[in-house]
C-alpha positions in Angstrom: 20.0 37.8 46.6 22.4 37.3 43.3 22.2 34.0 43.7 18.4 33.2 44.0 18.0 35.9 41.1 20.1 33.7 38.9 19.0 30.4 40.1 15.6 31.6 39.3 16.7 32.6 35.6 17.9 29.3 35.4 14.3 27.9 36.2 13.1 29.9 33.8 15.2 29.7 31.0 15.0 25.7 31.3 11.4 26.5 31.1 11.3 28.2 28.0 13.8 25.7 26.2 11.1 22.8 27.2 7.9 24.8 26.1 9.9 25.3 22.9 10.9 21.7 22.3 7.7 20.8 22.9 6.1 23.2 20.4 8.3 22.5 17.5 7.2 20.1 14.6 10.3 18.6 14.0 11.6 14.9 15.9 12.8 16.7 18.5 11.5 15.9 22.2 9.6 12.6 20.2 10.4 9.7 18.9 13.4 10.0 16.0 13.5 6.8 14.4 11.2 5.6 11.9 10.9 2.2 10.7 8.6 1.5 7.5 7.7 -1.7 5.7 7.0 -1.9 2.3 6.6 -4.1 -0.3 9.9 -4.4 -2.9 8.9 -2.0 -6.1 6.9 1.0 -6.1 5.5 1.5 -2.7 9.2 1.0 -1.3 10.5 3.6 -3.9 7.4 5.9 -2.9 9.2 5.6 0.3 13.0 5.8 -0.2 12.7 8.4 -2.8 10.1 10.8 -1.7 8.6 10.7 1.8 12.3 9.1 3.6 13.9 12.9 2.6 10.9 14.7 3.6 10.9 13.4 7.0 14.9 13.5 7.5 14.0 17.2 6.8 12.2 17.1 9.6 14.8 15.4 11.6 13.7 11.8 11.7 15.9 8.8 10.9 14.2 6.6 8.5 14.7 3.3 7.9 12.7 1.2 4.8 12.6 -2.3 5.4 11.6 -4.2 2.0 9.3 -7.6 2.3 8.0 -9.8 -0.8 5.0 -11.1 0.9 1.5 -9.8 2.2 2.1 -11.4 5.5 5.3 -11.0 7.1 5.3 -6.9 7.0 2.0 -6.9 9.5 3.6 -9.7 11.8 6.7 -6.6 12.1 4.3 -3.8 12.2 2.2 -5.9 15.2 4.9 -7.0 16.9 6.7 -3.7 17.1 9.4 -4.2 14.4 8.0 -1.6 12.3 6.4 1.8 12.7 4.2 1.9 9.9 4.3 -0.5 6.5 2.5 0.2 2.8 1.4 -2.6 0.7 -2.2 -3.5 1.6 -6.0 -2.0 1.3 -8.2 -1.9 4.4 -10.1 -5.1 3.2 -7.0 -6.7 3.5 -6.0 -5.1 6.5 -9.5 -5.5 8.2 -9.3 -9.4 7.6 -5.7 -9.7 8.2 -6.9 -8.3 11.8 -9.5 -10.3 12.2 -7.5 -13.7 11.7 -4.3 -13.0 13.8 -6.1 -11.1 17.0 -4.4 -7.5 15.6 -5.4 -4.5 15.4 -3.9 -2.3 13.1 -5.4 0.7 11.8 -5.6 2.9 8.1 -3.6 6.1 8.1 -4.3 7.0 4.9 -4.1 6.1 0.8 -0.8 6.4 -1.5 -0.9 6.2 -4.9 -1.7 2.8 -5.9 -0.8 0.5 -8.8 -3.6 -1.2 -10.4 -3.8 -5.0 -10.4 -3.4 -6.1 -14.4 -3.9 -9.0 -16.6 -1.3 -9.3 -18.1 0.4 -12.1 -21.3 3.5 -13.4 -23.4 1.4 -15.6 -25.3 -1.5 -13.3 -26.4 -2.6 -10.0 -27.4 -5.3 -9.5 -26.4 -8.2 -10.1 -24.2 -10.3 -11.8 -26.8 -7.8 -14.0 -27.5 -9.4 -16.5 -24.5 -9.7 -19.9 -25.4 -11.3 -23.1 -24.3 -8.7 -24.6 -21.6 -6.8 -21.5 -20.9 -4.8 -21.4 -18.0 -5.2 -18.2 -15.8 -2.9 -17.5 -12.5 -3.9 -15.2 -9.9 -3.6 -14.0 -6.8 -4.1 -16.8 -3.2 -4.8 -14.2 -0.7 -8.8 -13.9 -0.5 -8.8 -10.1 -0.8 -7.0 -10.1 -4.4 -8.4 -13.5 -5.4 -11.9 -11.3 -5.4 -10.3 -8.4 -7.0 -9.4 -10.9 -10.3 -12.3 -13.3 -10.6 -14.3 -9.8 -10.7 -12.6 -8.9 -13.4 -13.0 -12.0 -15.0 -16.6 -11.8 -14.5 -16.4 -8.6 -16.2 -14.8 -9.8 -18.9 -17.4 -12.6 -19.3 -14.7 -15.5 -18.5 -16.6 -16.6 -15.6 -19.9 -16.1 -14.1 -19.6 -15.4 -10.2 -22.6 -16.2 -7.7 -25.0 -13.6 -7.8 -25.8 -14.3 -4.2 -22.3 -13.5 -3.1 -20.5 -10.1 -1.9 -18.1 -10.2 -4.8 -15.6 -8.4 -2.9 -15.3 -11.7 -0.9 -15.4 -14.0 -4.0 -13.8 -17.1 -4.2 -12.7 -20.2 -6.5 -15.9 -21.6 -5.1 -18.2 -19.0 -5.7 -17.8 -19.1 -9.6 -21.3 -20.4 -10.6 -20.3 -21.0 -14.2 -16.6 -21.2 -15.6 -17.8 -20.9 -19.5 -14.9 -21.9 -21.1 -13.5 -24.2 -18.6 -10.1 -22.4 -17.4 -7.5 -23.6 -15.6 -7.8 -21.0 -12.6 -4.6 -21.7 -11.0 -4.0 -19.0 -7.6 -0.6 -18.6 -7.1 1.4 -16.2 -4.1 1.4 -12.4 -5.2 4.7 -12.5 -5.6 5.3 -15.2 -8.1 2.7 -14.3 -10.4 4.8 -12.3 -12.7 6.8 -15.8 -13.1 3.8 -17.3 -14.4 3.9 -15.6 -17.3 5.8 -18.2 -19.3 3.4 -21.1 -18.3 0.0 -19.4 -18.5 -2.3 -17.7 -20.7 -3.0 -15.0 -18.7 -2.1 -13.5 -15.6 -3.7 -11.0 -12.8 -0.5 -9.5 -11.5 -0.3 -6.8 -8.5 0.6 -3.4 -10.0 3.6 -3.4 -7.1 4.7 -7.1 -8.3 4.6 -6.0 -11.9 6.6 -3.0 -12.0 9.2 -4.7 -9.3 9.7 -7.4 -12.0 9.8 -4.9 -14.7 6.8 -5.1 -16.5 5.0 -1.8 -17.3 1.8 -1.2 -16.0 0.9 -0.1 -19.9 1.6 -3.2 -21.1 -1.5 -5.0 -19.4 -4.4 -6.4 -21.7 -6.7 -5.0 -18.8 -6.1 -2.8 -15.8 -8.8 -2.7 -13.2 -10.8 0.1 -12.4 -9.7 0.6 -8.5 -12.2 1.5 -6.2 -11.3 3.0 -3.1 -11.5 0.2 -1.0 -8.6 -1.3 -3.0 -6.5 1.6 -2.8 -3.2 0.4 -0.6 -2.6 2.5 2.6 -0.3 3.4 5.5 -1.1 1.0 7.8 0.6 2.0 11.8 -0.4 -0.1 15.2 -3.8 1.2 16.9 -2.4 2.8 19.8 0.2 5.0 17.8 -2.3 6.8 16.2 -1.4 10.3 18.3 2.2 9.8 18.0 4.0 12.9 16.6 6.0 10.6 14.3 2.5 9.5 12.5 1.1 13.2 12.3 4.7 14.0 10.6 4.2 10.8 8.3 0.6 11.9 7.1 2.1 15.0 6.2 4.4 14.0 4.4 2.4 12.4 2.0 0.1 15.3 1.8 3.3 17.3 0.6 3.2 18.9 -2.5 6.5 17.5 -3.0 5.8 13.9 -2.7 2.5 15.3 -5.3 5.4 16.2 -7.6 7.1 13.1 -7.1 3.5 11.0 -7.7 2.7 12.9 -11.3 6.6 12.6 -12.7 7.3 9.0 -11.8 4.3 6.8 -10.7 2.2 7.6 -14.1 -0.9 4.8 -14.3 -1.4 4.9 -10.8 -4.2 5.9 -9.4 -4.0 9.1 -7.0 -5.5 9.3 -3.7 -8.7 11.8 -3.2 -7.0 13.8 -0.5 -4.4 15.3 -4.1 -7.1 16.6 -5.4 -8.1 18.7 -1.9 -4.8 19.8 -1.6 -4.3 21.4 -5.3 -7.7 23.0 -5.3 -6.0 24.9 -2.2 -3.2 25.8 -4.1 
């Protein structure tokens, strides 16, 4: 009778331990390891600095995996390499998908730095002339992003007829002063400076080659379809590990971090929510 009372404590005290495990927000019982891709500069410092100590706390292992291109950290991310990556905006994503068979989803926004024109030669937008030679992004999603600014400014004259969010070289109805648009990789943009008139530099690219986001001639306004995201694989989406990643940029301490060290970036919506609750 001793023996089945205590093998039956045994049953239950195994119980409780697992109910518990289960229950706790923390890595344990889940998956402990966290691998994140971002690009080299701001988004990987968001990472490192802020939301890497805020999930340790939580007792994940997190490891930040730097890229310097738009296409290598979604071929990790797909093929299981990564957990999650930050760098892109859903257009991007969404046509990224679309061309490689993939099907990444949107967690949520970060803080994003605004793509900038940006020169050594000039000081100032209406310095344009005749001839000038402007670099800007390849990729379709940022190509769009400049020539609308460039429209804006009244460089260029895009077709009216066109979703200007899918813009192209070909889709500029009337280059008024004859540039020299010249699209170059993301990443070597800021190296373009020397050799151009003006440039239309990722906020990330910028600030990872030193270049202050203040110093741009122009910053665009960024809507929210242009704000960068944590991107993770579809069918992760319930994972504990993601839920525990959300959170962590819905901290108030990774808020904190945002306002003292990522100024001229524009915040997600969800900061707002969370300091009207405060």
């Amino acid at each position: 009778m001793v023996v089945k009372k205590v093998f039956i404590g045994i049953i239950l005290l195994t119980g409780m331990v697992v109910l518990a495990a289960c229950g706790s927000n923390s890595a344990s019982g889940s998956k402990k390891e966290i691998k994140i891709g971002a690009t080299a500069g701001p988004y990987s410092d968001q990472v490192t600095n802020s939301i890497k100590p805020i999930l340790e706390k939580e007792g994940y292992d997190v490891k930040v995996i730097e890229f310097s291109d738009y296409v290598q950290p979604n071929k990790a991310l797909h093929e299981g390499d990564l957990d999650a990556n930050v760098f892109q905006n859903v257009l991007y994503m969404e046509k990224f998908n679309e061309e490689h068979d993939m099907d990444l989803v949107n967690l949520l926004s970060v803080p994003t730095a605004p793509i900038g024109v940006y020169s050594e030669q000039h000081k100032d937008l209406s310095d344009i002339q005749k001839g000038a030679k402007v670099t800007l992004p390849n990729d379709p999603v940022n190509m769009a992003r400049a020539l609308i600014m460039m429209d804006e400014y009244g460089w260029i004259a895009l077709d009216g007829d066109v979703d200007p969010s899918k813009a192209s070289e070909k889709d500029v109805a009337e280059n008024k002063l004859d540039l020299n648009i010249a699209p170059l990789e993301a990443a070597q943009l800021p190296r373009s400076l020397g050799d151009s008139d003006f440039a239309f530099i990722n906020g990330n690219f910028a600030l990872a080659s030193g270049i202050e986001l203040e110093s741009a001639l122009g910053l665009e306004e960024t809507p929210i379809q242009y704000m960068n995201q944590v991107v993770i694989n579809s069918k992760d989406k319930k994972e504990p590990f993601v839920k525990a990643l959300e959170d962590a940029y819905k901290s108030k301490e990774f808020i904190q971090y945002t306002d003292e060290n990522l100024v001229g970036f524009v915040r997600p919506e969800y900061f707002a929510e969370i300091e009207a609750k405060k």
